[in-house]
Each structure stands twice: as C-alpha cells, then as structure tokens.
C-alpha positions as CSV (number, residue, x, y, z in Angstrom):
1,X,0.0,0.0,0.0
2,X,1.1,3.3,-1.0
3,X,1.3,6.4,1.9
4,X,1.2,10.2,1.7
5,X,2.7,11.6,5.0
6,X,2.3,15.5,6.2
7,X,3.9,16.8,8.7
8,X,7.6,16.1,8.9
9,X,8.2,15.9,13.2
10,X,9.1,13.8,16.2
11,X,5.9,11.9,15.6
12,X,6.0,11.5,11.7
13,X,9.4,9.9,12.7
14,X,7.9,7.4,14.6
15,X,5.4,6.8,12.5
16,X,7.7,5.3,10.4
17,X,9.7,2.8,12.4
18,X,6.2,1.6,12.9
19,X,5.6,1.2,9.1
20,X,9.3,-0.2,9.3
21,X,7.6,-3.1,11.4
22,X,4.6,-3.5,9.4
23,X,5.7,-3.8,5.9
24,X,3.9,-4.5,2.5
25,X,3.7,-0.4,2.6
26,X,5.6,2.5,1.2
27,X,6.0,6.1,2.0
28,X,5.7,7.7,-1.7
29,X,5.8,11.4,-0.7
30,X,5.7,13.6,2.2
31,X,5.2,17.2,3.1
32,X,6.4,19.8,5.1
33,X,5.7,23.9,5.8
34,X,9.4,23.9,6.2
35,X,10.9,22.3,3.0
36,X,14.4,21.5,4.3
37,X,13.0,19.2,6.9
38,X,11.0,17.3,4.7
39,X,14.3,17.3,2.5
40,X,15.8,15.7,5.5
41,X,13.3,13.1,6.4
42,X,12.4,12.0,2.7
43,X,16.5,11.7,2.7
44,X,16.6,9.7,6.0
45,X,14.0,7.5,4.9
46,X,14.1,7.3,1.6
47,X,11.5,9.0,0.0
48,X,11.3,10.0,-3.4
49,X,9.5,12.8,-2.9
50,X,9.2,16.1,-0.8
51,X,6.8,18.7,-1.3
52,X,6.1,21.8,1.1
53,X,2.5,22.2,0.8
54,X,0.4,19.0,1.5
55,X,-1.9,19.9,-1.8
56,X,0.8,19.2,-3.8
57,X,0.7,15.6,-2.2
58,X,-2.8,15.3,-2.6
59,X,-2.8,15.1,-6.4
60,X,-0.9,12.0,-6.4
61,X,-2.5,9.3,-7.7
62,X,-3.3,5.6,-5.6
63,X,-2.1,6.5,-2.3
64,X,-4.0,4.1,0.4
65,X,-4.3,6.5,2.4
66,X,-2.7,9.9,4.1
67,X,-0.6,9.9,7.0
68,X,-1.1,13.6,9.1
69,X,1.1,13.5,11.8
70,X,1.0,17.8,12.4
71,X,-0.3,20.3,15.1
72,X,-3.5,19.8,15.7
73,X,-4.8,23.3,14.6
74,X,-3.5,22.3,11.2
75,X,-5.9,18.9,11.4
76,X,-9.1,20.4,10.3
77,X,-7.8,22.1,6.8
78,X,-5.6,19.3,5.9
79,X,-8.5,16.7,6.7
80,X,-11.0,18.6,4.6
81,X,-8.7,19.2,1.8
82,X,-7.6,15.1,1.8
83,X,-11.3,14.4,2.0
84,X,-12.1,16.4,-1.1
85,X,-8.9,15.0,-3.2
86,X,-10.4,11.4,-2.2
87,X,-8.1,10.2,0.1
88,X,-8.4,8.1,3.2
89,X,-7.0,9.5,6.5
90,X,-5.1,8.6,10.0
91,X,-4.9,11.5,11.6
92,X,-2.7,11.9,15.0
93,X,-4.5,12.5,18.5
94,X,-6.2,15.2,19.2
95,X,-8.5,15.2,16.3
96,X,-9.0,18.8,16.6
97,X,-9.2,21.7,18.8
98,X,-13.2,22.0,19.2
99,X,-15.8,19.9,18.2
100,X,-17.0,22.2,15.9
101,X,-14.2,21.2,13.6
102,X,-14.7,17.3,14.1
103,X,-18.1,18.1,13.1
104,X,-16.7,20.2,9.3
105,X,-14.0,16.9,9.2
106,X,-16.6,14.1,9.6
107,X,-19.2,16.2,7.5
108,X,-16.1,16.4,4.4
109,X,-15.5,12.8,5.2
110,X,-18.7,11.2,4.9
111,X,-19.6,13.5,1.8
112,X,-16.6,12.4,-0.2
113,X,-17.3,9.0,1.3
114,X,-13.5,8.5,2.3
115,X,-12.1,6.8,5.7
116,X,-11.2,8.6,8.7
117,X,-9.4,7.3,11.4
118,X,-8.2,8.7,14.2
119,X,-4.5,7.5,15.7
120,X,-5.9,6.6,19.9
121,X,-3.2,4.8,19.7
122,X,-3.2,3.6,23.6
123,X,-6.5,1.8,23.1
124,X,-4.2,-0.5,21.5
125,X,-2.3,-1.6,23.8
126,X,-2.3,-5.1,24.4
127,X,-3.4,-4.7,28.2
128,X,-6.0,-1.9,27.3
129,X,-7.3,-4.4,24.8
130,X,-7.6,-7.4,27.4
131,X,-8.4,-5.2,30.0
132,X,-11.3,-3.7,28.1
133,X,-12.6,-7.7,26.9
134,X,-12.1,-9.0,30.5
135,X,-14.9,-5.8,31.8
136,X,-17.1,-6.3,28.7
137,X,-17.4,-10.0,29.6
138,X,-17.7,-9.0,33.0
139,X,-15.2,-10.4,34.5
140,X,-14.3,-7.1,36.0
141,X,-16.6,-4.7,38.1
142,X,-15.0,-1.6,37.3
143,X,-15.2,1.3,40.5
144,X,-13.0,3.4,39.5
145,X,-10.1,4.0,36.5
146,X,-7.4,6.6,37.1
147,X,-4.9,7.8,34.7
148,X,-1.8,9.2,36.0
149,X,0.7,10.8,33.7
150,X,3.8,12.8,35.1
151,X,6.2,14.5,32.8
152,X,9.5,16.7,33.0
153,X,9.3,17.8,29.5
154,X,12.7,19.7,30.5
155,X,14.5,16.3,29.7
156,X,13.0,15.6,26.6
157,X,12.5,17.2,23.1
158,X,9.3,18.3,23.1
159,X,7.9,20.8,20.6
160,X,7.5,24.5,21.5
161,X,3.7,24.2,20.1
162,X,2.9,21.9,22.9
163,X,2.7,24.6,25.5
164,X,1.4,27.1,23.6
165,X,-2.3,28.8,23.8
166,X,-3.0,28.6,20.0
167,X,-2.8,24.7,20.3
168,X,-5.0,24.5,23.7
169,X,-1.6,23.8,25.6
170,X,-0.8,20.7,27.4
171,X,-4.4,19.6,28.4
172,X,-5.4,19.0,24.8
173,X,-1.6,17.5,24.1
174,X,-1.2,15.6,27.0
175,X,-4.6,15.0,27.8
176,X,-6.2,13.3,24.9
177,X,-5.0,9.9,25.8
178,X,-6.3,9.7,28.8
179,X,-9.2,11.7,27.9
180,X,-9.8,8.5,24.9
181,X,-9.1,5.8,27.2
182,X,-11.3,7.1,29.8
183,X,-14.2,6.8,27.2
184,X,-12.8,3.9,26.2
185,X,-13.5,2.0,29.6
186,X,-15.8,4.4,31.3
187,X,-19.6,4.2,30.7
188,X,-21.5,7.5,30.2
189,X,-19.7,9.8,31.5
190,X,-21.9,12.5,32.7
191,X,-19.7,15.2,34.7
192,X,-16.7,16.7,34.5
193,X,-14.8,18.4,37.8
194,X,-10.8,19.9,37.1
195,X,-8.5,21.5,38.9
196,X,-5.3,23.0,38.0
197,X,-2.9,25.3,37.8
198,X,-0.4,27.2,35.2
199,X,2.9,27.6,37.0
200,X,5.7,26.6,34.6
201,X,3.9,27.6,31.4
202,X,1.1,30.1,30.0
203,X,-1.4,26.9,29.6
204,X,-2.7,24.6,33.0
205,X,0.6,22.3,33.3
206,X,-0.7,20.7,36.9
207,X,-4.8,19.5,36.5
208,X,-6.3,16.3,38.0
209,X,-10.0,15.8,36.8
210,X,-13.0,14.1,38.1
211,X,-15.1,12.1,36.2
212,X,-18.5,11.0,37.2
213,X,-21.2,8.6,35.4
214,X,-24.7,7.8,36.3
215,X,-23.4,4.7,37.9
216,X,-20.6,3.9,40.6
217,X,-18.1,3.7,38.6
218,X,-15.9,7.1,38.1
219,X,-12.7,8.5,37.0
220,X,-9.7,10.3,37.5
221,X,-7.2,12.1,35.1
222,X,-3.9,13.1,36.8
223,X,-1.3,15.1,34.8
224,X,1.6,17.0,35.8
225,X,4.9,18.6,33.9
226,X,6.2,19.8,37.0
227,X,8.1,16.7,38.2
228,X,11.4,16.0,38.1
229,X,11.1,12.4,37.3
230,X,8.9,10.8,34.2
231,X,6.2,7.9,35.2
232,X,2.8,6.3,33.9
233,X,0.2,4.9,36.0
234,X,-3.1,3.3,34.8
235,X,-5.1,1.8,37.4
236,X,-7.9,-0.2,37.5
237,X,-10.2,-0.7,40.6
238,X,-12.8,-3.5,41.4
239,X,-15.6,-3.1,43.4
240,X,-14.6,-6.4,45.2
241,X,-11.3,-4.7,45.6
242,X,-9.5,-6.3,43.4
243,X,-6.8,-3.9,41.6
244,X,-5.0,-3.7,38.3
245,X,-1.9,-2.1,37.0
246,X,-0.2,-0.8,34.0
247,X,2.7,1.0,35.2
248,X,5.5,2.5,32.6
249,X,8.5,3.4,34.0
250,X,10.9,5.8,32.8
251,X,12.0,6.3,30.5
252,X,8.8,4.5,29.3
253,X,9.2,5.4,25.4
254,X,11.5,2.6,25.1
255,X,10.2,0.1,27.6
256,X,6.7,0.7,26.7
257,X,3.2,-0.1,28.5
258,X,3.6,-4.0,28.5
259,X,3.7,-4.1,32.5
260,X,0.2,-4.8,33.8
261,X,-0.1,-6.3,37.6
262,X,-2.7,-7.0,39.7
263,X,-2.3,-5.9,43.6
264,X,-4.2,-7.9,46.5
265,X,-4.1,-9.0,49.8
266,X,-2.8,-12.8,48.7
267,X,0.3,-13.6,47.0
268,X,0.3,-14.2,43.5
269,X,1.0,-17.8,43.0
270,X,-2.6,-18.1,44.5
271,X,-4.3,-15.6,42.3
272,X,-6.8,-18.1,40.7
273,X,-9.4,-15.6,38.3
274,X,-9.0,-15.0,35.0
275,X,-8.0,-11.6,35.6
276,X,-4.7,-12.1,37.6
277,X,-3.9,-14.9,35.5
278,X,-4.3,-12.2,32.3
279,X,-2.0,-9.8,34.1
280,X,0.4,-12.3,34.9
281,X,0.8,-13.1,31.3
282,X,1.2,-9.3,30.4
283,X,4.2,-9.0,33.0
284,X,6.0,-11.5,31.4
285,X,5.5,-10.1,27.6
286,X,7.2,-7.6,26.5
287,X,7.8,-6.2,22.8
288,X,10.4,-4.6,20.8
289,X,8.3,-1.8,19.6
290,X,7.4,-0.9,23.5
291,X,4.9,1.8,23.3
292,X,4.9,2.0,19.2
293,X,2.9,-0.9,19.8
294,X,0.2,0.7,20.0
295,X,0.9,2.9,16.6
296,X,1.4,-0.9,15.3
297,X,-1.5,-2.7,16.2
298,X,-3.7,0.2,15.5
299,X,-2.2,1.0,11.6
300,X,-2.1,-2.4,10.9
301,X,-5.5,-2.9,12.0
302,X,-6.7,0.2,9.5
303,X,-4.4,-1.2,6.5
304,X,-6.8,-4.2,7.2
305,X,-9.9,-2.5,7.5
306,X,-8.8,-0.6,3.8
307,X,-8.7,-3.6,2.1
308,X,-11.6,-5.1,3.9
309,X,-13.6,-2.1,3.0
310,X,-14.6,-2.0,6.5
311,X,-14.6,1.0,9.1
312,X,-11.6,2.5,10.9
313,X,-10.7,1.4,14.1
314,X,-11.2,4.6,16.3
315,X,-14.3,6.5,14.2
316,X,-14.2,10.2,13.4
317,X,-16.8,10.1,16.3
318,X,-15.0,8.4,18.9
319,X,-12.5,11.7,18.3
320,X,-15.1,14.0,18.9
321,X,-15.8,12.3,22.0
322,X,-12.5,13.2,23.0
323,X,-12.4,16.9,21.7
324,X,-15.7,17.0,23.8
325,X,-14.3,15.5,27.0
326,X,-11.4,18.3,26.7
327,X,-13.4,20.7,26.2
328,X,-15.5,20.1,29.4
329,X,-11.7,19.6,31.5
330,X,-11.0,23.2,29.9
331,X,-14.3,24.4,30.9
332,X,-14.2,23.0,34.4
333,X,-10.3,24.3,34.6
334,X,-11.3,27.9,33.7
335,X,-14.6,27.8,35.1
336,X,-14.0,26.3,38.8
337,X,-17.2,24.9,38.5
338,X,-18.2,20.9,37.6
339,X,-19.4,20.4,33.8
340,X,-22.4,18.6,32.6
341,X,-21.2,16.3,29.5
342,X,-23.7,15.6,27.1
C-alpha cells in the first residue's frame, strides 16, 4: 500500500519505524511547511519525494491513504482538503481543537465518502485491549479508572507548540490519551470536575480531573509537567477490591506499556481468576516496539480495515468524543465549576 505523510516531526518519525515493522507499505511522498526538513526526512527514509504544501501531495494518484502527523490546529484544513482530493485519512491525536471542527472533518468525510481514522493509539495496547474484553465479559466490576501521567518535559525534546495557547496547551496535548481511554472503559460519563494550575507555562501544566457517570463507577485524570522524574500509572479498581496495574516506567518510550499487575491481599501464586492470570501473562510479555505498539497494532488494523472495506478502528466520532471531554476539562479548569457532559 502506498502512503502520503504530512507533517515532517518527532511523531512522523515514529510513524515510520512503525511502518518499518509493518511492511507491505511504502511512503511515496511527504510534506512539510518547512521544506528543508521534509528534504531531511524524505532523505533519511528514503522517500522519493518532498513537497512543502500538502496539496501538492494530494494530487498523487493511488495512495491508500494519508498519513497527518501535524499540530492539531493544522488537522481540520488538511483533513478537509484530503477528503475532497479522495483520500483516506489517519490522523494523529487530538483530532482537533473543538468539536465544531470534528463536526466540518466528519461532514467532508462522509460527503466524499472516504475513511477517517483517528490515531488513539493507547486503546491499542495489548493490556487496554484485554483489560477492556475482560470488563465487557464481566469479568471485571469496574469502580474506579485513574490515569496518572507525570512528565519533565525539561529532559526531553518536546515541541515549542505543545505549551502554547493557539494549540489549547498541554491539556489538549497531554490529555487526549487519557481523555480516549477514559471513554474507552468508562460508561457514560456524565460530569466533569478539574483543577489545576499554570505555573511553569502560560497553559494549565498541573490539573487532576474528576469524572463521574450515572453509575458507581468514576474516574480520574492526573497530569503533571512539573516533576522532576517521568512515570505512567493506569489503574484499575474493582468493586470487590480487586486492583490492576499498567505501570511504565521511565523512560517509558522505550520500555513501553507491556507491564500490567494486579495488587491484592494474597500472593500471587494463589491468584486463581482469569484476571490475575491475564495480568500475569502481560508481565511476562514484552515487545520490541514498546509503546509503538500501540501505533502498530492500530495501523495495521486500519491497513486491514482498507482492504476489507470495513470502518476504521477509532471512528471520526469516537475523536469528537474526546475533543468534547477536553473541552468540558477546559471548561471546568477555567470555570471552577463541575461540567455537565452531554
């Protein structure tokens, strides 16, 4: 299959040592605002061609699909534009900075009948995945789900764009993925409580968020890039207090989100459900793609669903969800008052 890639950055980068892994694809073209870079990465990866305005990329002919791995208050244009030159789209998290825009992407989309899917790439994660089956078949009572992500971006490369107020900052950045995989687990969510502060940069860089549903089951968003030290912490809780893990630690890029244990009162050769027998296998797997298995699983699960003329993965929709959650975190943040979700 034939690939079109915009946006030349960290993330187009690991896009491809994910398509690297995949194979039975090829990156025909990409694009750039800054023609040098994509120069540079159609040289590193070798590419044949570099253009600096995507439009130029969207005249070419049998592409499978186009790759838009840019800031997401570029997503909207490029999406529409893609849509109306025919092309099929993944398009990296957030899908856009207001649901307003989803609304103008999945409108373009479904009028020019092309595929859209979004890049939640967490969902994909093998314990997510089993995590997610192992509720559904109700093997799990869910009470509560809290995301914990802690950053010193001070230590890494991360793109001035990320903090900045054009781009909705580090809540719409950062929190996307736990804003997806909140939806993703969580039932109706019907509230939304945040509190937070802006001390590093001019967008809220400390904000935990309360999530409530019509049920017993809630959850919690945690995200800091004030810390000195990098960690991930999903955890699941029970409401026969049983309680699951998916820790990465740092640096968890490279080691990735394979760790998932379960925590009781009884030691765990005696855990006897299926659930700490699932999360014992999950310790003991691990993956040379560590977190890019998520990219993997989920590209190589739209490449499929291209050929099987089938819909993406993570819908146009279930990225609107997620615009709306942030929207309703921003609210709350700027607001200091709980948000009704519809």
């Amino acid at each position: 299959m034939k690939i079109g890639l915009v946006g030349c950055g960290r993330i187009a980068s690991d896009h491809m040592m994910v398509y690297q892994q995949i194979g039975n694809v090829e990156i025909v073209a990409v694009s750039d605002v800054d023609m040098e870079r994509a120069r540079r990465f159609a040289t590193k990866f070798g590419v044949n061609k570099a253009y600096s305005n995507p439009s130029e990329l969207f005249e070419l002919k049998d592409l499978g699909f186009i790759d838009v791995c840019t800031p997401p208050s570029t997503h909207a244009t490029i999406v529409k534009d893609a849509a109306k030159s025919g092309h099929n789209i993944l398009l990296e998290k957030p899908m856009a900075l207001s649901t307003d825009e989803c609304d103008e992407m999945i409108h373009e989309v479904e009028k020019n009948k092309v595929s859209l899917c979004i890049c939640h790439n967490q969902i994909f994660f093998p314990a997510i995945q089993q995590a997610k089956r192992l509720m559904d078949a109700g093997h799990f009572d869910l009470l509560s789900f809290r995301t914990s992500i802690k950053e010193n971006p001070l230590l890494h490369s991360i793109p001035a764009w990320n903090t900045s107020v054009k781009e909705r900052g580090i809540v719409w950045e950062v929190g996307c993925h736990p804003a997806y995989l909140q939806l993703h687990l969580l039932k109706d969510i019907v509230e939304v409580y945040a509190i937070g502060n802006k001390v590093r940069y001019p967008v809220f860089d400390e904000f935990s968020v309360l999530l409530r549903t019509p049920t017993k089951a809630y959850g919690i968003i945690e995200v800091s890039w004030l810390t000195k030290e990098t960690e991930k912490v999903y955890e699941l809780d029970s409401s026969d207090g049983r309680r699951a893990f998916m820790i990465a630690p740092p640096p968890y890029a490279a080691q990735g989100y394979e760790i998932l244990t379960e925590k009781s009162g009884i030691a765990e050769g005696s855990l006897t459900s299926q659930l700490g027998k699932t999360l014992r296998y999950f310790v003991r797997t691990k993956t040379p793609l560590g977190y890019y298995i998520g990219h993997f699983n989920l590209i190589s699960s739209y490449i499929k669903s291209l050929a099987d003329n089938l819909p993406p993965p993570v819908r146009p929709e279930e990225g609107r969800r997620a615009v709306k959650l942030l929207e309703c975190i921003e609210q709350s943040l700027n607001s200091h008052t709980a948000v009704r979700m519809s």
